[in-house]
mmCIF file as gemmi writes it, N, C-alpha and C atoms, coordinates in Angstrom:
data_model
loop_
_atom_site.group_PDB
_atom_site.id
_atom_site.type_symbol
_atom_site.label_atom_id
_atom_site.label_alt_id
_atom_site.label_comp_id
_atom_site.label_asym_id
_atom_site.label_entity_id
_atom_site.label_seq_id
_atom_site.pdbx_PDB_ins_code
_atom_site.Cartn_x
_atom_site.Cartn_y
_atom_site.Cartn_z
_atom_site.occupancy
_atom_site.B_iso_or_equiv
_atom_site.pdbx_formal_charge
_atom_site.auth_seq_id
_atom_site.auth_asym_id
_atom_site.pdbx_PDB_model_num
ATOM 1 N N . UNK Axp A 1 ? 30.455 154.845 130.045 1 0 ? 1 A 1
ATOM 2 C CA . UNK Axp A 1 ? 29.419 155.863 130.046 1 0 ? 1 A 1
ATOM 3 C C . UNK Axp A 1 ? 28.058 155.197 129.902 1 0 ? 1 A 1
ATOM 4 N N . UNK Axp A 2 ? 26.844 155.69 130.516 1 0 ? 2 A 1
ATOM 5 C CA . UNK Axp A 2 ? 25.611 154.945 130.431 1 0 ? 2 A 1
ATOM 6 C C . UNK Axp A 2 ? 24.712 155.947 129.405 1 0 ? 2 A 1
ATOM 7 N N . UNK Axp A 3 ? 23.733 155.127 128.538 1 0 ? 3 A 1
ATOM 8 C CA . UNK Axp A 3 ? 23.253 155.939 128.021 1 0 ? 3 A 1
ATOM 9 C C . UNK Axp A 3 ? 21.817 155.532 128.746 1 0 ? 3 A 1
ATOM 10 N N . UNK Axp A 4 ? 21.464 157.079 129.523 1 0 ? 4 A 1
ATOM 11 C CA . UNK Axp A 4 ? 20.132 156.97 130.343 1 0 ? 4 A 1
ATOM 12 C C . UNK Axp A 4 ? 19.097 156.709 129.887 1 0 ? 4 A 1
ATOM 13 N N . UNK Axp A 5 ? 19.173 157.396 128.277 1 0 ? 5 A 1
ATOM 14 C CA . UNK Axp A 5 ? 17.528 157.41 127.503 1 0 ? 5 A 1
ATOM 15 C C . UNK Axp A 5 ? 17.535 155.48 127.416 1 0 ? 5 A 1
ATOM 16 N N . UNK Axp A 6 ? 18.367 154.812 127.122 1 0 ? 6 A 1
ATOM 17 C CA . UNK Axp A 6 ? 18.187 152.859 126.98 1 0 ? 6 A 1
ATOM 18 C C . UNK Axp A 6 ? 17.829 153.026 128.693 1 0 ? 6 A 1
ATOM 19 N N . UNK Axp A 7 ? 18.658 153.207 129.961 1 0 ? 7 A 1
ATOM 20 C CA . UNK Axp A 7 ? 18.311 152.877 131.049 1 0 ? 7 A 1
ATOM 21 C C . UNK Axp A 7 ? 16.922 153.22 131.401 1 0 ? 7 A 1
ATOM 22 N N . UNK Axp A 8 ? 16.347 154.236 130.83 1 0 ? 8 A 1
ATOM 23 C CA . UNK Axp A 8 ? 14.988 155.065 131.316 1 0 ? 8 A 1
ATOM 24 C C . UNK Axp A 8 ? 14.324 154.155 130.403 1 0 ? 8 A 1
ATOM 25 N N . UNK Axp A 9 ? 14.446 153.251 129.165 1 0 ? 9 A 1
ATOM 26 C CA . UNK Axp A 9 ? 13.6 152.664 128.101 1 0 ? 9 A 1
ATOM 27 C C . UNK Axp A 9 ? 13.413 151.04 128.843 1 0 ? 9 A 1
ATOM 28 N N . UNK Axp A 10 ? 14.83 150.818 129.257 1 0 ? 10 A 1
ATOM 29 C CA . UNK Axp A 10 ? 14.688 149.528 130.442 1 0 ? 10 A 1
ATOM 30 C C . UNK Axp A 10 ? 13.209 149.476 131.589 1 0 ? 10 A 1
ATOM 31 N N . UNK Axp A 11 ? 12.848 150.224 131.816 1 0 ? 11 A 1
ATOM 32 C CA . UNK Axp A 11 ? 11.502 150.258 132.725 1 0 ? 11 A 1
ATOM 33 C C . UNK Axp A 11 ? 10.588 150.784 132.271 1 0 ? 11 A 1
ATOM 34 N N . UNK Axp A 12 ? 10.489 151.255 130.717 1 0 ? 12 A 1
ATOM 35 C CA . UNK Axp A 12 ? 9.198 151.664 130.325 1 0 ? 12 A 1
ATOM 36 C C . UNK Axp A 12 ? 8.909 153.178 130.442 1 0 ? 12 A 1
ATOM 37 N N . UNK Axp A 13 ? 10.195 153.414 130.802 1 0 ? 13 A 1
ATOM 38 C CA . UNK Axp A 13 ? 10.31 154.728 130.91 1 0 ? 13 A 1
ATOM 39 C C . UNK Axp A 13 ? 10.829 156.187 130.105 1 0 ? 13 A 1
ATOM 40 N N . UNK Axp A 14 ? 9.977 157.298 129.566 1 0 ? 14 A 1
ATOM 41 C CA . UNK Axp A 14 ? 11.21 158.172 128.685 1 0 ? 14 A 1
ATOM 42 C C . UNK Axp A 14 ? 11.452 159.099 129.193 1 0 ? 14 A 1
ATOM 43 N N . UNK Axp A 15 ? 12.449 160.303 128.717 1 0 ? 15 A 1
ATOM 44 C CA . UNK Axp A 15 ? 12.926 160.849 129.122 1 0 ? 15 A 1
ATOM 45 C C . UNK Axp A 15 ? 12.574 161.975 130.044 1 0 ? 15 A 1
ATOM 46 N N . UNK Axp A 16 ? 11.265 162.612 129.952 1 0 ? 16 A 1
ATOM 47 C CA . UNK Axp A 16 ? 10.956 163.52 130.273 1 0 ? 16 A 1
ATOM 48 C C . UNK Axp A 16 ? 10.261 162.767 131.62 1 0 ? 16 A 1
ATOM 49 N N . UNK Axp A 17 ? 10.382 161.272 132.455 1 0 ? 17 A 1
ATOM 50 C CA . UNK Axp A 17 ? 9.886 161.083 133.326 1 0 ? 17 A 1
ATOM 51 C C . UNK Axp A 17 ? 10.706 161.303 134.606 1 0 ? 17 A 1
ATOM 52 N N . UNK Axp A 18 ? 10.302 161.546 135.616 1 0 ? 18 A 1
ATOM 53 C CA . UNK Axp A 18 ? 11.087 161.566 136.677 1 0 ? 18 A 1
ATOM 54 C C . UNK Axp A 18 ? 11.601 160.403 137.53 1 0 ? 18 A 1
ATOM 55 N N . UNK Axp A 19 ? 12.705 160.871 138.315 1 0 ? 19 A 1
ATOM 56 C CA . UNK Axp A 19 ? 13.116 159.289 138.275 1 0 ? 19 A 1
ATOM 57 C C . UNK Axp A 19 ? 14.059 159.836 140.273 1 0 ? 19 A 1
ATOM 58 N N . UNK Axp A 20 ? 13.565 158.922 141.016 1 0 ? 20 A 1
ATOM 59 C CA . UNK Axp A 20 ? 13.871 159.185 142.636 1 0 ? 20 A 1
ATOM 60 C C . UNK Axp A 20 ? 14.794 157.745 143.346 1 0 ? 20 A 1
ATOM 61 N N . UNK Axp A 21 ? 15.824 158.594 144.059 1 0 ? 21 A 1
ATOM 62 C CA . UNK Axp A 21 ? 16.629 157.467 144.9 1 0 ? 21 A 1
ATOM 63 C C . UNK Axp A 21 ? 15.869 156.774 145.414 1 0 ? 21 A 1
ATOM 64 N N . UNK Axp A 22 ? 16.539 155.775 146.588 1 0 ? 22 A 1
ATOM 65 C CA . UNK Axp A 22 ? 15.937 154.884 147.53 1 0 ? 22 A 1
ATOM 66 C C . UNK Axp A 22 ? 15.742 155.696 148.509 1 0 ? 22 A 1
ATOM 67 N N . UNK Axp A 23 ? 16.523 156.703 148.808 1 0 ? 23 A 1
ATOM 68 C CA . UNK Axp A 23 ? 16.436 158.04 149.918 1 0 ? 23 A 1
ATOM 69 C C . UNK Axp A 23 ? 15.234 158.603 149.843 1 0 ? 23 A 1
ATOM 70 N N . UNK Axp A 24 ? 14.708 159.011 148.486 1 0 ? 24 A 1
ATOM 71 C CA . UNK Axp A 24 ? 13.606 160.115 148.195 1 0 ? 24 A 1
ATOM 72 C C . UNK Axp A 24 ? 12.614 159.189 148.315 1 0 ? 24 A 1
ATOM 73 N N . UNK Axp A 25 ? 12.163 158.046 148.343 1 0 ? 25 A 1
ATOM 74 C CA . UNK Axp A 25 ? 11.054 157.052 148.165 1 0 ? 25 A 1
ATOM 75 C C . UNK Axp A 25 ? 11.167 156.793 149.191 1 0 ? 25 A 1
ATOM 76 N N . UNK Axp A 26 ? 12.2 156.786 150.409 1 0 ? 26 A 1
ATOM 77 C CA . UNK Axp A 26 ? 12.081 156.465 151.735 1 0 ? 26 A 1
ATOM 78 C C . UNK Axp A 26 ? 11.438 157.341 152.688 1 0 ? 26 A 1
ATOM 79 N N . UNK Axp A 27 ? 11.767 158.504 152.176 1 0 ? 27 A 1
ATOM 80 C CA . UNK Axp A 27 ? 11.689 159.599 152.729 1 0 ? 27 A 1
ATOM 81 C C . UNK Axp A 27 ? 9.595 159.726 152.239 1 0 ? 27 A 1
ATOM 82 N N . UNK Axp A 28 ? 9.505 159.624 151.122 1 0 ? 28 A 1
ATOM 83 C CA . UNK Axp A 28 ? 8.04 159.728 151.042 1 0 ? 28 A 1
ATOM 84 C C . UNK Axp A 28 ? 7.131 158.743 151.862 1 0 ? 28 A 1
ATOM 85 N N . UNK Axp A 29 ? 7.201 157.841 151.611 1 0 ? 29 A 1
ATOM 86 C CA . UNK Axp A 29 ? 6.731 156.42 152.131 1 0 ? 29 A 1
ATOM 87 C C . UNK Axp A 29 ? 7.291 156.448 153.919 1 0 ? 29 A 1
ATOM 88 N N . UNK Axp A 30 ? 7.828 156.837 154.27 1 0 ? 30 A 1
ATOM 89 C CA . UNK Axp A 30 ? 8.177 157.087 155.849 1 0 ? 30 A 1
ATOM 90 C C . UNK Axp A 30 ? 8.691 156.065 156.099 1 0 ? 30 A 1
ATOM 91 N N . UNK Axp A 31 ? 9.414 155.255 155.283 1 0 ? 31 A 1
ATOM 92 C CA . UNK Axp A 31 ? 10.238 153.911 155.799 1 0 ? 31 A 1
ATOM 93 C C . UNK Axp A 31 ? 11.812 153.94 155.493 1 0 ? 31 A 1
ATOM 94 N N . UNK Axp A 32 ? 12.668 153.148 156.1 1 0 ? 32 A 1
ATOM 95 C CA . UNK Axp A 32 ? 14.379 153.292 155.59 1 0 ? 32 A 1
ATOM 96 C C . UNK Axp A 32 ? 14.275 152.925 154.307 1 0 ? 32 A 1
ATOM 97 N N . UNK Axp A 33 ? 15.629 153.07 153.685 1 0 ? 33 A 1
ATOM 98 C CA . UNK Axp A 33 ? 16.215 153.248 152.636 1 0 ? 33 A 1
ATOM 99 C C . UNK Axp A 33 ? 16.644 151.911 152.448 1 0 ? 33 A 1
ATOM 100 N N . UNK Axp A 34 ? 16.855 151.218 153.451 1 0 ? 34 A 1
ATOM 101 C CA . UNK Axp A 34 ? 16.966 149.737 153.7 1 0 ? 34 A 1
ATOM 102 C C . UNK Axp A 34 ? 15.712 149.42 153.195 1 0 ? 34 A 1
ATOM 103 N N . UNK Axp A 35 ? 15.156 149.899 153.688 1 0 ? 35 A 1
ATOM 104 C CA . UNK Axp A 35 ? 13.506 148.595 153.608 1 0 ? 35 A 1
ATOM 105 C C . UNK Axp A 35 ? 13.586 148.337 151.19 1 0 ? 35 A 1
ATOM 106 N N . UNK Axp A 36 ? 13.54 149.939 151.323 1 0 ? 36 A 1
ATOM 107 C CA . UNK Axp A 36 ? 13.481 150.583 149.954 1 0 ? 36 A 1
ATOM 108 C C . UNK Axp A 36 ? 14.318 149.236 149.132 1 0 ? 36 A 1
ATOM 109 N N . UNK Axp A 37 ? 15.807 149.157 149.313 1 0 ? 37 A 1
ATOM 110 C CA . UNK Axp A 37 ? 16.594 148.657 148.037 1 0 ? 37 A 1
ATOM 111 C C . UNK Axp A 37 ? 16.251 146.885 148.975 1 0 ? 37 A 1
ATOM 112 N N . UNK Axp A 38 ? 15.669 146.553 149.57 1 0 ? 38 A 1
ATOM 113 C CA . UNK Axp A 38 ? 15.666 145.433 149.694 1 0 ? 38 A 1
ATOM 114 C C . UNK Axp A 38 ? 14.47 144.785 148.733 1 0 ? 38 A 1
ATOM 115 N N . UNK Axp A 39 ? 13.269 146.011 148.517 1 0 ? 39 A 1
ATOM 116 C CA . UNK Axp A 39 ? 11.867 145.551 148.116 1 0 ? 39 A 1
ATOM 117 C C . UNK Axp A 39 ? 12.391 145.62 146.769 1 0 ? 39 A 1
ATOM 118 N N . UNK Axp A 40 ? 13.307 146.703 146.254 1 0 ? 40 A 1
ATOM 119 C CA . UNK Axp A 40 ? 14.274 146.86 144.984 1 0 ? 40 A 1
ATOM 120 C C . UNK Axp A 40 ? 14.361 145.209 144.828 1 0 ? 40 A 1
ATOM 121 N N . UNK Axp A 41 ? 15.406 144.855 145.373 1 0 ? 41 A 1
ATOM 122 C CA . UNK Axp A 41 ? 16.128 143.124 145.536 1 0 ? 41 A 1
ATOM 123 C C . UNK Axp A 41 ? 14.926 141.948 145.238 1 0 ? 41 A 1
ATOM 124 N N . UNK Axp A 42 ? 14.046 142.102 146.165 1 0 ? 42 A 1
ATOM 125 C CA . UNK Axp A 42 ? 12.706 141.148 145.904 1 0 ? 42 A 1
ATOM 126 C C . UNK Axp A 42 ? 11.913 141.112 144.705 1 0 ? 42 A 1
ATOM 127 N N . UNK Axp A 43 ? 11.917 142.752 144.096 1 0 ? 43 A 1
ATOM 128 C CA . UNK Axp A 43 ? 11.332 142.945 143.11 1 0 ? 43 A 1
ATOM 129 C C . UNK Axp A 43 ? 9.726 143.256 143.488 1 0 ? 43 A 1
ATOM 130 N N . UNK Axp A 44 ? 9.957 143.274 144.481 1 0 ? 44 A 1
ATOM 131 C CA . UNK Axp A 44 ? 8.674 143.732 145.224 1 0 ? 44 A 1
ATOM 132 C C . UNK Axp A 44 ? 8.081 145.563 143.744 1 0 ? 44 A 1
ATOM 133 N N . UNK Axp A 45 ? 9.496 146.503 143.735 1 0 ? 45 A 1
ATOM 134 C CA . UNK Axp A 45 ? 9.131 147.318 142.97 1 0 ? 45 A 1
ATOM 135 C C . UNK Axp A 45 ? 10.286 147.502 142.342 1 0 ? 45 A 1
ATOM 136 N N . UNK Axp A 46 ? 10.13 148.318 141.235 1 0 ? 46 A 1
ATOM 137 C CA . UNK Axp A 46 ? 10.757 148.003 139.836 1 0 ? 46 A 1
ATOM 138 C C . UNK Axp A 46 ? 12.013 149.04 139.599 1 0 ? 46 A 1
ATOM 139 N N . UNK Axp A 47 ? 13.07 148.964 139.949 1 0 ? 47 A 1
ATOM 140 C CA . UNK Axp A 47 ? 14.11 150.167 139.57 1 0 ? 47 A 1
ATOM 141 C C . UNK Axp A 47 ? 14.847 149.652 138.527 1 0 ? 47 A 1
ATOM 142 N N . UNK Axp A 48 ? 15.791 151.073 138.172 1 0 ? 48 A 1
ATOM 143 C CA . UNK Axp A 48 ? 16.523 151.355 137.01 1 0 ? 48 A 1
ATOM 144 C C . UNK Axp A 48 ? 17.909 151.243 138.014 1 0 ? 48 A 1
ATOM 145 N N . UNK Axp A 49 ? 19.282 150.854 137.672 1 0 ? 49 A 1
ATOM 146 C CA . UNK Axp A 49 ? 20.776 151.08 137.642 1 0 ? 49 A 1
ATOM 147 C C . UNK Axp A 49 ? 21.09 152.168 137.492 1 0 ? 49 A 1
ATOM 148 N N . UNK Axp A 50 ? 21.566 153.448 137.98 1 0 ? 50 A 1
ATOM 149 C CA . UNK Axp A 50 ? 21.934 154.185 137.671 1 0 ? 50 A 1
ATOM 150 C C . UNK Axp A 50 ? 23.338 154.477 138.26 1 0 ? 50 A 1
ATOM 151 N N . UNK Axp A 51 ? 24.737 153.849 137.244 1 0 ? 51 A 1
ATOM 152 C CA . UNK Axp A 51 ? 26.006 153.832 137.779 1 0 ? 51 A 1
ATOM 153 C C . UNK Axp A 51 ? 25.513 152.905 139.261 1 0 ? 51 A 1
ATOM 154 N N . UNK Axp A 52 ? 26.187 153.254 140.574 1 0 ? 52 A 1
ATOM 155 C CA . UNK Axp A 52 ? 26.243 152.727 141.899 1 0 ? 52 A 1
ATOM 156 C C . UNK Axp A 52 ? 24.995 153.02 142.527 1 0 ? 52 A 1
ATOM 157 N N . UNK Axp A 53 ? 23.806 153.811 141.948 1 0 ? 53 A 1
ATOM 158 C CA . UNK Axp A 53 ? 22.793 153.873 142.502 1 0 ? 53 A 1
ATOM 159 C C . UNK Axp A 53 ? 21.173 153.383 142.264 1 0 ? 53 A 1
ATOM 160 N N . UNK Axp A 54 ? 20.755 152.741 142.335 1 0 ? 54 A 1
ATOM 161 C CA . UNK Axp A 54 ? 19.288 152.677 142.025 1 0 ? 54 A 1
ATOM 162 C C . UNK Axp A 54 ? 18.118 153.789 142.085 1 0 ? 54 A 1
ATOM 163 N N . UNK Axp A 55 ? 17.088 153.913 140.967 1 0 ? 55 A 1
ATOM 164 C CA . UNK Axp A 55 ? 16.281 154.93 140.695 1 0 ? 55 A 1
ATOM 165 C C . UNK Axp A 55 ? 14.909 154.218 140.299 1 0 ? 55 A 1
ATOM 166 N N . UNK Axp A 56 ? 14.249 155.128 141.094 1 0 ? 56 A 1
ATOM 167 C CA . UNK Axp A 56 ? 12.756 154.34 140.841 1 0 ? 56 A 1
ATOM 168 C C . UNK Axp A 56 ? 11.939 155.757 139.674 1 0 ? 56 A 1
ATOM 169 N N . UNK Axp A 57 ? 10.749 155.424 139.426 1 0 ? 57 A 1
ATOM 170 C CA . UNK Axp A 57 ? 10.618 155.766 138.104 1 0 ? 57 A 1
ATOM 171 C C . UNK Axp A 57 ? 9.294 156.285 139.261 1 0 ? 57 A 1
ATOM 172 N N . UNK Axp A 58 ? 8.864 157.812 138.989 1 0 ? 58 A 1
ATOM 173 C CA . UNK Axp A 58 ? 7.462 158.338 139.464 1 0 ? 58 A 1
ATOM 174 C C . UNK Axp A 58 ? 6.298 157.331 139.365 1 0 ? 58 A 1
ATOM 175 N N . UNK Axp A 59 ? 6.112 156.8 138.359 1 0 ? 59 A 1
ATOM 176 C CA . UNK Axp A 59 ? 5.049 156.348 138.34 1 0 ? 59 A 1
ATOM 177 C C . UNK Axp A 59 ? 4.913 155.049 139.173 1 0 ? 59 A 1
ATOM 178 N N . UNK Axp A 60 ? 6.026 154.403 139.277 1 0 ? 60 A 1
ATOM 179 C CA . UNK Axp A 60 ? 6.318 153.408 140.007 1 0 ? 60 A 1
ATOM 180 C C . UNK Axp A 60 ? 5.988 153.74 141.591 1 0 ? 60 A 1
ATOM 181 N N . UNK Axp A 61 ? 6.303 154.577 141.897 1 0 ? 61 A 1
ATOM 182 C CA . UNK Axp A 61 ? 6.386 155.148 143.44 1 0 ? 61 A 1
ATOM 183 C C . UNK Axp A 61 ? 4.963 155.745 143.597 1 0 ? 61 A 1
ATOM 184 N N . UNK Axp A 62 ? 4.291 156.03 142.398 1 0 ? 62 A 1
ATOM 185 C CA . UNK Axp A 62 ? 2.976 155.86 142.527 1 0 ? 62 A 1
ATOM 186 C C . UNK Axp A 62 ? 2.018 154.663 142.822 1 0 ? 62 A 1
ATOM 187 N N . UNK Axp A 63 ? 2.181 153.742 142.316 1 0 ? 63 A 1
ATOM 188 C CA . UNK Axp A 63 ? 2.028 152.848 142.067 1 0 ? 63 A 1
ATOM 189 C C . UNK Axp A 63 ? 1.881 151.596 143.659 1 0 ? 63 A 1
ATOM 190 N N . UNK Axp A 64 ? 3.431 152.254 144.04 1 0 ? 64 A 1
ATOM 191 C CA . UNK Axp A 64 ? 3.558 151.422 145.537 1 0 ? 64 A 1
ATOM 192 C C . UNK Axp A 64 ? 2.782 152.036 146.362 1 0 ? 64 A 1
ATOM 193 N N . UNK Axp A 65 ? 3 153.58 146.262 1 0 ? 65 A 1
ATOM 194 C CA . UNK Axp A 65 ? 2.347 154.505 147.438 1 0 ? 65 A 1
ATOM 195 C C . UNK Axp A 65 ? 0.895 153.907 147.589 1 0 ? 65 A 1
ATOM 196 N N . UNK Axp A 66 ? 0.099 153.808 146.361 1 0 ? 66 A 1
ATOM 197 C CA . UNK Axp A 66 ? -1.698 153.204 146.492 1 0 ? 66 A 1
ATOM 198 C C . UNK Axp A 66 ? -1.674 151.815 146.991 1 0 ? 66 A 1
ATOM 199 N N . UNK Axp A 67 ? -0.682 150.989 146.85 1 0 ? 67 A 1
ATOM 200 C CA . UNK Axp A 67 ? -1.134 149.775 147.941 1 0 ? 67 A 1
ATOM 201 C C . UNK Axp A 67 ? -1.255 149.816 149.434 1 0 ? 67 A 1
């Protein structure tokens, strides 16, 4: 079992923040989902583990969107 509030504390993040797939950040940003978990991989931007999926943190996706 994962406890989300440590996974959401792993990025600086608490609970009441919102938190988006590689789908939903692809889908904003107008690029694949590929491009997404690869920049994940590089560290280009900063996600959370969630079980088999990766989650990016709002502010983060803010963050990319202004470059």
């Amino acid at each position: 079992m994962y406890d989300i509030a440590m996974l959401a504390r792993s990025v600086g993040a608490d609970m009441s923040e919102e938190f988006y797939t590689a789908e939903e950040v692809a889908d904003y940003l107008k690029i694949s989902a590929q491009t997404v978990r690869a920049w994940i991989r590089t560290k280009k931007i900063e996600a959370v583990k969630f079980g088999r999926a990766w989650r990016i943190t709002k502010r983060e996706l803010q963050r990319i969107s202004a470059e």
